[in-house]
C-alpha positions as CSV (number, residue, x, y, z in Angstrom):
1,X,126.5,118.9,32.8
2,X,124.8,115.7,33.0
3,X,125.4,115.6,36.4
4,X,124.5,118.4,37.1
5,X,121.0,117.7,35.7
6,X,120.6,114.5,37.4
7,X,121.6,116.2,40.7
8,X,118.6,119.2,40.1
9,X,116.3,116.6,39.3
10,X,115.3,115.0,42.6
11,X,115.4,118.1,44.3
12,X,112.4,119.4,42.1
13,X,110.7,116.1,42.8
14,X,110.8,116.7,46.6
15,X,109.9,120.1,46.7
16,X,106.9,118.9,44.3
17,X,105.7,116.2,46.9
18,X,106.4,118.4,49.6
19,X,103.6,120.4,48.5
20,X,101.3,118.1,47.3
21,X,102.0,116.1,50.9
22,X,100.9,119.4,53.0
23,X,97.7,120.1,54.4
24,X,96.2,123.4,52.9
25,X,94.3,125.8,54.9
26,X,90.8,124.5,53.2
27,X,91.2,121.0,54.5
28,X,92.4,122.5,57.8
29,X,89.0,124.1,57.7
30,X,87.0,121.1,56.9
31,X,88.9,118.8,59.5
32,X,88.0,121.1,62.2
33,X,84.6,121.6,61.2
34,X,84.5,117.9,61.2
35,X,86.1,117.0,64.6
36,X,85.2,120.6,66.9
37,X,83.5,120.4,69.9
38,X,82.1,123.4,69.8
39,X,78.3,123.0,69.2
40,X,77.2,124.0,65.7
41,X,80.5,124.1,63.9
42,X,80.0,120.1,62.8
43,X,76.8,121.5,61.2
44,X,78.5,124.4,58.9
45,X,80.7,122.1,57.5
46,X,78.2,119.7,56.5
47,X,75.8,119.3,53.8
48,X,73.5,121.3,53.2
49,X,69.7,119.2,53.7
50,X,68.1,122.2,53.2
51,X,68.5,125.7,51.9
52,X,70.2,127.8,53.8
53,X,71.1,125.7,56.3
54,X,74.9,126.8,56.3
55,X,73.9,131.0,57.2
56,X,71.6,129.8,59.8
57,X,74.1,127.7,61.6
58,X,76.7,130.4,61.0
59,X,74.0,133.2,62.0
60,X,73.9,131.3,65.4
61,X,77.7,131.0,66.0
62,X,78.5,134.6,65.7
63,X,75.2,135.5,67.7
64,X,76.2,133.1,70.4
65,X,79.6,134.1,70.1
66,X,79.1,137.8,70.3
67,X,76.7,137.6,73.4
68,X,79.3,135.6,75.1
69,X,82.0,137.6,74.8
70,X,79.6,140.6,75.8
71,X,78.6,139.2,79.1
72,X,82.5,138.5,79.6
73,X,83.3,141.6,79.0
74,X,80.5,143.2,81.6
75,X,81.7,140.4,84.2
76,X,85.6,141.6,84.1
77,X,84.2,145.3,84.0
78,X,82.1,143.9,86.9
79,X,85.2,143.0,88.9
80,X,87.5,145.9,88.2
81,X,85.2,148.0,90.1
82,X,85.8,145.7,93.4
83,X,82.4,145.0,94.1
84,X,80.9,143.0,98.2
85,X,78.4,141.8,99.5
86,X,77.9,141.3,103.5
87,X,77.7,139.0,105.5
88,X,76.2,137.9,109.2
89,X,77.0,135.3,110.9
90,X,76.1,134.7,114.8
91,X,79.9,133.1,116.3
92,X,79.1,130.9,119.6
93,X,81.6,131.5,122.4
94,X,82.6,129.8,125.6
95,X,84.8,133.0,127.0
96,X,84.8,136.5,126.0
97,X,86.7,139.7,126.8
98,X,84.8,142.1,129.3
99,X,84.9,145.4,128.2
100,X,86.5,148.6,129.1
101,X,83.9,150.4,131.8
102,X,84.6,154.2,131.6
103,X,82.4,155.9,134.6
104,X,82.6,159.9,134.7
105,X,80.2,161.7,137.2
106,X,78.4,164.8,135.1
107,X,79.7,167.2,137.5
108,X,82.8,167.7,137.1
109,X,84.1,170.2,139.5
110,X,83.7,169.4,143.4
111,X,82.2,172.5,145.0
112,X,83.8,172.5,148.4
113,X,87.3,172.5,146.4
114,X,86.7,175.7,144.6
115,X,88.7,178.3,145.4
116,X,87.4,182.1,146.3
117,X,88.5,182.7,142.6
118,X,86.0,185.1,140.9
119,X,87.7,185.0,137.5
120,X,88.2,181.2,138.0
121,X,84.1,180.7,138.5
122,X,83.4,182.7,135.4
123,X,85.6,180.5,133.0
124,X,84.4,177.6,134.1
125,X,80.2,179.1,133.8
126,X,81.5,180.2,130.0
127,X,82.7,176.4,129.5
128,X,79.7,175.2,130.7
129,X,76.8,174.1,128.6
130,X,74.1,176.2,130.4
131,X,76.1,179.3,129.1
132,X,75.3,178.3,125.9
133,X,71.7,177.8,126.7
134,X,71.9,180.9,128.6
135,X,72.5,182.5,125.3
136,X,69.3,181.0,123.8
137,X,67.2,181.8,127.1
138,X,68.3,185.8,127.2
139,X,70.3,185.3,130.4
140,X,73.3,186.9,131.5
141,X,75.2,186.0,134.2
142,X,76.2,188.8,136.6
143,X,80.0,189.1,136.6
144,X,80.2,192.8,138.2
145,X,82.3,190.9,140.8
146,X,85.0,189.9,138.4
147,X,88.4,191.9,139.3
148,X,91.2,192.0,136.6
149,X,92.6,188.7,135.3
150,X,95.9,187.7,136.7
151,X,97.7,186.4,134.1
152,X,100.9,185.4,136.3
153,X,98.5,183.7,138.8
154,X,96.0,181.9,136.0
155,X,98.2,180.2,134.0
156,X,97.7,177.0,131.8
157,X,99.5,174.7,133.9
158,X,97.5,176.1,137.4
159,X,94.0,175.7,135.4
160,X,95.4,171.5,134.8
161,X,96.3,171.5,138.2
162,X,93.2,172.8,139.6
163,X,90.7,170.7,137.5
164,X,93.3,167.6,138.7
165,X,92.4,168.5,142.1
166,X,88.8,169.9,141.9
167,X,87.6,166.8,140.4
168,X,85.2,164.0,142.6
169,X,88.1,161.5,143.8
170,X,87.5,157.8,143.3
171,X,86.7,156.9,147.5
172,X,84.0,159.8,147.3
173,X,82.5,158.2,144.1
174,X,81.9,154.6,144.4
175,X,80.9,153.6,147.5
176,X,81.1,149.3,146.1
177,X,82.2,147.5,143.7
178,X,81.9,143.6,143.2
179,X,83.3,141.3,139.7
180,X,81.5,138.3,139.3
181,X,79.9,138.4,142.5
182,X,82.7,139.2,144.5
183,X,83.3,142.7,146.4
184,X,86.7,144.2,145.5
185,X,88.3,147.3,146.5
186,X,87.4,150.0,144.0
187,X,90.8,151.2,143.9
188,X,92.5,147.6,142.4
189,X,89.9,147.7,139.5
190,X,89.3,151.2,139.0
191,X,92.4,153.6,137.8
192,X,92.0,157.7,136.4
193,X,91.6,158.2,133.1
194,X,91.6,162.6,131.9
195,X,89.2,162.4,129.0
196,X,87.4,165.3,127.2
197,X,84.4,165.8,129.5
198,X,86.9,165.7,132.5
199,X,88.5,163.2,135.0
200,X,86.5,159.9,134.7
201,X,87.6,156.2,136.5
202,X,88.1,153.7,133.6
203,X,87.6,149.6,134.5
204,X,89.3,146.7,132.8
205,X,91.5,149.5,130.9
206,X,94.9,147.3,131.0
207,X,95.5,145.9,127.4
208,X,98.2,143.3,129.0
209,X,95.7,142.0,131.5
210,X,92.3,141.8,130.3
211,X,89.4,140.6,132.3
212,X,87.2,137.7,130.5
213,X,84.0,136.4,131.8
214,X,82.6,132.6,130.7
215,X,78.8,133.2,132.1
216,X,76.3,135.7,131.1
217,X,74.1,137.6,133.9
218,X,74.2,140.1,136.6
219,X,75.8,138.3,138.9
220,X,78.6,137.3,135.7
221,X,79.8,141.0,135.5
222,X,80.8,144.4,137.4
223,X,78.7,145.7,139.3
224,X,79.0,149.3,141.4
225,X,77.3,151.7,143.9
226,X,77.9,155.3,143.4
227,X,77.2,158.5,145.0
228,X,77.4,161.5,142.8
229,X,77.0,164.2,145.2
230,X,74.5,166.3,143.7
231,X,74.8,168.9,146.7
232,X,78.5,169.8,145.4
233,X,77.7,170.3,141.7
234,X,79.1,173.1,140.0
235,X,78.7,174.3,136.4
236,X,80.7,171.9,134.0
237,X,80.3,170.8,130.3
238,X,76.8,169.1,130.4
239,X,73.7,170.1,132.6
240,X,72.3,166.5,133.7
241,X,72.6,165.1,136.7
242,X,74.1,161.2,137.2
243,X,77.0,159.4,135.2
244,X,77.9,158.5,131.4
245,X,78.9,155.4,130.8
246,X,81.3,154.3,127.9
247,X,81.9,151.0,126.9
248,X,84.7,150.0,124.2
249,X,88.0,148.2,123.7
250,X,90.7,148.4,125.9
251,X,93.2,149.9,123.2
252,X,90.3,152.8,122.4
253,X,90.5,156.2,123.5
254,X,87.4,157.1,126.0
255,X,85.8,159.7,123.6
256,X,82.9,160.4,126.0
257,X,81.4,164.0,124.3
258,X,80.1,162.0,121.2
259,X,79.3,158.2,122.5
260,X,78.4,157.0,126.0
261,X,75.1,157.0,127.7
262,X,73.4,158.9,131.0
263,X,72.4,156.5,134.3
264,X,70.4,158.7,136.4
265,X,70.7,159.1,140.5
266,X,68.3,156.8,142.4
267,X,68.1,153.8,140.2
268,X,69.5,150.6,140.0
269,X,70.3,150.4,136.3
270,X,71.0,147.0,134.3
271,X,73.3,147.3,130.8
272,X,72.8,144.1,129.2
273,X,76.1,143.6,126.7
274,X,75.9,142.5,122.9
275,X,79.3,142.2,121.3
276,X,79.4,142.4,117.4
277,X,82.2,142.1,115.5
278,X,82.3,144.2,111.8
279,X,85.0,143.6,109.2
280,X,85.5,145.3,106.0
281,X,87.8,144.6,103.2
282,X,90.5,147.5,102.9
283,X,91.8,149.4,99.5
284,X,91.0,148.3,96.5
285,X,87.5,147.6,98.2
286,X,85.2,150.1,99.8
287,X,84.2,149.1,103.2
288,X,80.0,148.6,103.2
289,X,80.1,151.0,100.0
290,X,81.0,153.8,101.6
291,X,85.0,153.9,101.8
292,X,88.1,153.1,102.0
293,X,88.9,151.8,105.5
294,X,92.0,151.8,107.8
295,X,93.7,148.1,108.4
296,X,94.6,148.8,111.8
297,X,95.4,144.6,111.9
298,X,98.5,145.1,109.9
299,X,101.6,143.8,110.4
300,X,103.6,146.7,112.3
301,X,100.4,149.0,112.3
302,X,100.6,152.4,114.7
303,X,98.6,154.9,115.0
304,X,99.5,158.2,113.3
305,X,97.4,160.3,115.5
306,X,100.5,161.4,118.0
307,X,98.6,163.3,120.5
308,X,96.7,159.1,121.3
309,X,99.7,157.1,120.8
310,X,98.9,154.9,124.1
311,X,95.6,154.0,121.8
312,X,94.9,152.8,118.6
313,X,93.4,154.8,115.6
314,X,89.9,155.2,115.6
315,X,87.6,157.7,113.4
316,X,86.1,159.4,116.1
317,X,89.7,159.7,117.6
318,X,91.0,161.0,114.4
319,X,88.0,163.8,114.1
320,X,88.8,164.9,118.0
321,X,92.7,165.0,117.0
322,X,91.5,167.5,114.0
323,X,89.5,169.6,116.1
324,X,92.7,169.9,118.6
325,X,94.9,170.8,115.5
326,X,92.5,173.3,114.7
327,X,92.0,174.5,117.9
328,X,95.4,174.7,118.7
329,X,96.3,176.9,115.0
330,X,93.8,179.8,116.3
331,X,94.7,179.8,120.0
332,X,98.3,178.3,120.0
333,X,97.5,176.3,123.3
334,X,95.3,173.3,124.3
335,X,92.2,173.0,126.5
336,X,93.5,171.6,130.4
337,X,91.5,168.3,129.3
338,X,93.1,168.0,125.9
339,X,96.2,165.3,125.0
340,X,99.1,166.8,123.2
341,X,102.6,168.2,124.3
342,X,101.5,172.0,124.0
343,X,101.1,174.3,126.2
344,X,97.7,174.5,128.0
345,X,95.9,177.7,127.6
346,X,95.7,180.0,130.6
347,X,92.3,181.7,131.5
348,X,92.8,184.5,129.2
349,X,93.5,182.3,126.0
350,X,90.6,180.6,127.2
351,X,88.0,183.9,127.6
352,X,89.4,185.0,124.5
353,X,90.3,182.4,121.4
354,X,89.2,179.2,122.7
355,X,85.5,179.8,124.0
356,X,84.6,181.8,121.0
357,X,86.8,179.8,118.4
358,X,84.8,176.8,119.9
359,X,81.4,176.5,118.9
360,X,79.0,174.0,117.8
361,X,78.7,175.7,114.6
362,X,82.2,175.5,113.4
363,X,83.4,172.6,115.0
364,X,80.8,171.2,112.6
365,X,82.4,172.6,109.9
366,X,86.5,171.3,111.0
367,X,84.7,167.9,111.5
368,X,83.2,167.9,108.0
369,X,86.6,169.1,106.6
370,X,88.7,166.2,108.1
371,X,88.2,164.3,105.3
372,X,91.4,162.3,106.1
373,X,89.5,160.1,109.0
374,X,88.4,157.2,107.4
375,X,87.0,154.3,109.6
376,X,88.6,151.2,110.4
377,X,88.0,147.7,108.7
378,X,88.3,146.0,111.7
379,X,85.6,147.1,114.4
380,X,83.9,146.1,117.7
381,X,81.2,147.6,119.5
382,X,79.1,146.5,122.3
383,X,75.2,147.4,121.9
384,X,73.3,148.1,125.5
385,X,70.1,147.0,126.4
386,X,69.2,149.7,129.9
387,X,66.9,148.5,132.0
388,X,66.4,150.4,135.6
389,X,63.9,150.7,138.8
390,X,64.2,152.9,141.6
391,X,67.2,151.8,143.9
392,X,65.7,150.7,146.7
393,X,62.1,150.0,147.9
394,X,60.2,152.6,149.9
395,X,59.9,149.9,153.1
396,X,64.1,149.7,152.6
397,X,65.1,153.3,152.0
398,X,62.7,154.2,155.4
399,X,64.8,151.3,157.2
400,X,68.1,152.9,155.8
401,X,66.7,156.3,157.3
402,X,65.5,154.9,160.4
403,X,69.1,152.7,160.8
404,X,71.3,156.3,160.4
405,X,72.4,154.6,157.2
406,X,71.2,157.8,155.3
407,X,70.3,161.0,156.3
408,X,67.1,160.9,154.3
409,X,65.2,159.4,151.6
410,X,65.8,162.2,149.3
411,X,69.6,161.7,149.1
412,X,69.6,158.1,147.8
413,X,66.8,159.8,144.8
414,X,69.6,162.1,144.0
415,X,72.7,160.5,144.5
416,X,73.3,157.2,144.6
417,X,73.1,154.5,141.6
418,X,73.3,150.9,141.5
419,X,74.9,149.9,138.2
420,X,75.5,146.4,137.0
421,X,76.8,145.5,133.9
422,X,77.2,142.5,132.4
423,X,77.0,140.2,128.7
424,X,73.6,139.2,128.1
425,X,75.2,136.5,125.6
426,X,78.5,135.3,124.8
427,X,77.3,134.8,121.1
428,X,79.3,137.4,118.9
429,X,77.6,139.4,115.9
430,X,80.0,139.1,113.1
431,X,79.1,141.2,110.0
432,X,81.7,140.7,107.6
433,X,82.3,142.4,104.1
434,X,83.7,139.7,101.2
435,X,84.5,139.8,97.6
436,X,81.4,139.6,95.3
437,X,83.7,138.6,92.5
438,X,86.8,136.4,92.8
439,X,88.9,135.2,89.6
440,X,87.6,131.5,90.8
441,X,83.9,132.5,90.6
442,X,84.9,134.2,86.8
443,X,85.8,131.5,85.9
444,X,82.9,128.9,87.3
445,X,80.7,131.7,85.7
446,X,82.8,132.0,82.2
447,X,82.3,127.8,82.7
448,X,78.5,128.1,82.9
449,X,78.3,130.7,79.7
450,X,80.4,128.5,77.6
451,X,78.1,125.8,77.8
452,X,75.1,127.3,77.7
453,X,76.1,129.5,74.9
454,X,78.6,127.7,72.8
455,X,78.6,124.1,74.8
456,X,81.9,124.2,74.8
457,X,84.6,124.1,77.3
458,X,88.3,125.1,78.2
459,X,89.5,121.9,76.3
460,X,86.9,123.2,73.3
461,X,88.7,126.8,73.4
462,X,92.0,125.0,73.0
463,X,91.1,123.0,69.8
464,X,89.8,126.6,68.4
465,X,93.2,128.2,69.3
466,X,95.1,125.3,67.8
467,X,93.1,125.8,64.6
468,X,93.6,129.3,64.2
469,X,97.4,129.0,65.3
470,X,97.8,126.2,62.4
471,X,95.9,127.9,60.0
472,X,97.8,131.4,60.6
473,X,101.2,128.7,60.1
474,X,100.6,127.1,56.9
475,X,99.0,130.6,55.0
476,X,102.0,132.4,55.8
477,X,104.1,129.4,55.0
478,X,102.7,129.1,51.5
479,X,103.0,132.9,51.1
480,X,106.3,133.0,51.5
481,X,107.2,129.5,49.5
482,X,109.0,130.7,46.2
483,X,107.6,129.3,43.0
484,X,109.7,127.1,40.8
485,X,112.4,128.5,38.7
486,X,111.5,127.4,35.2
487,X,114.4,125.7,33.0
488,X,116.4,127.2,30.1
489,X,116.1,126.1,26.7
490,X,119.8,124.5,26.5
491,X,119.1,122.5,30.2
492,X,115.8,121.1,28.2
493,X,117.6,120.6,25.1
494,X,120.6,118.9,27.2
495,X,117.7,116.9,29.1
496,X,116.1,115.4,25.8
497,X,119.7,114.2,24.3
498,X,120.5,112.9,27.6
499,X,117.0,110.8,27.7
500,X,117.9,110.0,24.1
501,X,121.3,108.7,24.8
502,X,119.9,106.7,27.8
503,X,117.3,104.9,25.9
């Protein structure tokens, strides 16, 4: 028993000091308030040298406090909705890529190669713009000559054939053509491209072997001498007179119906050549606040338009391959100009589903439904400056006629165009989207608002998060320590005797 005692005594004694040796949770407070870096917590722990100067300095914490964690809060909200900003920068160049020249004469049916085909005239007047003005203007074109249609003999596949072979050949077309000052046969630089407003000559076309220039100026670029033939025209899909011109990136489909521009006969037209360069960021971000873009750049990127799998994706591409889809559910063929693997329509498909089916009107309205098309993030487009005179002098055109170059001076006005194209600079216009919030710039900012708010810093946060951790520690240590059993009346009355007998 004595031992017993002697052995329960020490162990009281420690737990006793072990108490009275901790630090409890009020002089955890005051040692914090003491040594924080925090601005203003030294002065709620300290005396008070006037009244109320405790709630005022407390007032301030939680005011600064709350108003920092607000504008925290609104910066992260800030950056979950993927903000940009743009961009433009002017990128100096000592070589640059010459573009893809696409050259398609307005007419695009040769009249001499028509055939004596009465039903075969009609379709192409009822593809032809002016019967659509013709509507507008009252007129109707006489077709008492038309006999019955042949469907055996007008076929899909003859109506390709004959616009193949109907269509102005390359030799009639360009008459010269000279790159970088140097005449070149029309046919090494110039190769047949079908596109939607007929059979055109594309220039620099070859993705493998691209043609760059390294000076700017007339004499830096291509440079051609056409004759359109006016005195062979025929109806075809636009009215003018002269060429388009399209000019874009070699791996782009010529869409020449919605972009291009007209060069008319008896000029000599200048396209001065400004290259810019946009980027946009893809998904999460909206490219220039609009949408989401298409990273055509990626990493084992193609095209998921099949009907343009030679080129790569582009939005205007993507709303021509919807308006082929759509064209191709009502009538069940293709137009004789259109890409795709179907059938082509023959003449009566044509007369009767495809010419009605197509109109301005609801084309519209399949465009505007092809919601599916976004645009790229990574685009380049080359603005034109046009500048043109009359092709030649009076004094040279009457010494052309005079020579038996010409026949006379009005067939040079209505046929032939000198056109030169060419980079006016070889500085590049970059407009590029970037992020208007990055974690970096949170923090530089959440950096600023601590120490204007709070003075404090990251080290500052860490002392308060110690503080909090220990104090969290030692309460729910103490809450949990069990009080001291109390002794029993024999142990005290065995504990007096023994302190008796020891004495």
């Amino acid at each position: 028993m004595k031992l017993a005692v002697e052995m329960e005594k020490p162990k009281d004694q420690e737990e006793k000091e072990e108490i009275s040796s901790s630090v409890g949770p009020k002089d955890m407070v005051d040692m914090y308030s003491q040594s924080a870096t925090i601005h203003g917590v030294s002065k709620v722990g300290a005396p008070q040298i006037y009244k109320f100067r405790r709630i005022i300095w407390i007032s301030l914490l939680i005011a600064m406090s709350i108003s920092l964690s607000c504008i925290v809060y609104l910066q992260f909200r800030r950056y979950q909705e993927h903000p940009s900003m743009t961009i433009v920068k002017a990128e100096f160049n000592d070589e640059l890529i010459f573009p893809a020249v696409t050259i398609c004469n307005t007419n695009q049916y040769h009249r001499s190669r028509l055939p004596d085909d009465v039903p075969l005239l009609n379709l192409l007047y009822n593809l032809s713009e002016f019967a659509h003005i013709g509507k507008y203007l009252n007129f109707t074109k006489d077709e008492t000559n038309q006999g019955p249609v042949s469907i055996t003999h007008h076929t899909g596949d003859y109506l390709y054939s004959f616009a193949m072979a109907a269509a102005h050949t390359l030799e009639e077309m360009f008459h010269l053509c000279s790159w970088k000052g140097r005449q070149i046969n029309c046919s090494d630089i110039f190769k047949r491209a079908v596109t939607d407003v007929g059979v055109c000559y594309r220039f620099n076309g070859n993705t493998s072997d691209v043609l760059t220039t390294t000076t700017t100026g007339s004499r830096s670029g291509l440079r051609v001498i056409l004759d359109i033939q006016q005195n062979f025209s025929f109806f075809s899909t636009t009215s003018q007179s002269g060429i388009k011109v399209l000019l874009n990136e070699q791996n782009e489909s010529p869409n020449l119906s919605s972009h291009g521009l007209f060069v008319r006969p008896g000029t000599s037209t200048a396209l001065g050549v400004r290259k810019e360069e946009r980027i946009g960021l893809e998904s999460p971000y909206k490219a220039f606040g609009t949408s989401y873009c298409y990273n055509t750049r990626a990493e084992g990127f193609e095209t998921p338009l099949k009907r343009f799998a030679n080129y790569t994706y582009t939005r205007s591409t993507c709303q021509r391959n919807c308006v082929l889809k759509h064209m191709f559910k009502q009538c069940n063929c293709r137009h004789f100009f259109s890409p795709g693997e179907e059938d082509y329509c023959s003449l009566e498909q044509l007369e009767h589903c495809y010419i009605p089916t197509f109109t301005d009107k609801e084309m519209e309205e399949v465009v505007h439904k092809c919601t599916a098309c976004p645009s790229r993030c990574h685009t380049i487009s080359y603005n034109t400056q046009l500048s043109s005179a009359d092709f030649a002098s009076s004094f040279i055109i009457d010494y052309m006629v005079d020579a038996g170059m010409i026949q006379d001076s009005d067939y040079i006005r209505n046929n032939v165009i000198d056109l030169r194209i060419f980079y006016d600079t070889l500085t590049v216009t970059k407009t590029e989207q970037i992020p208007e919030l990055t974690i970096h710039g949170i923090l530089a900012d959440l950096g600023g608002h601590l120490g204007l708010f709070l003075g404090a810093s990251i080290l500052s946060l860490t002392e308060l998060v110690e503080f909090v951790a220990l104090y969290i520690m030692e309460w729910w240590k103490r809450r949990r320590q069990k009080k001291p059993k109390s002794s029993s009346p024999n142990q005290q009355q065995m504990t007096v005797m023994d302190n008796v007998a020891m004495s």
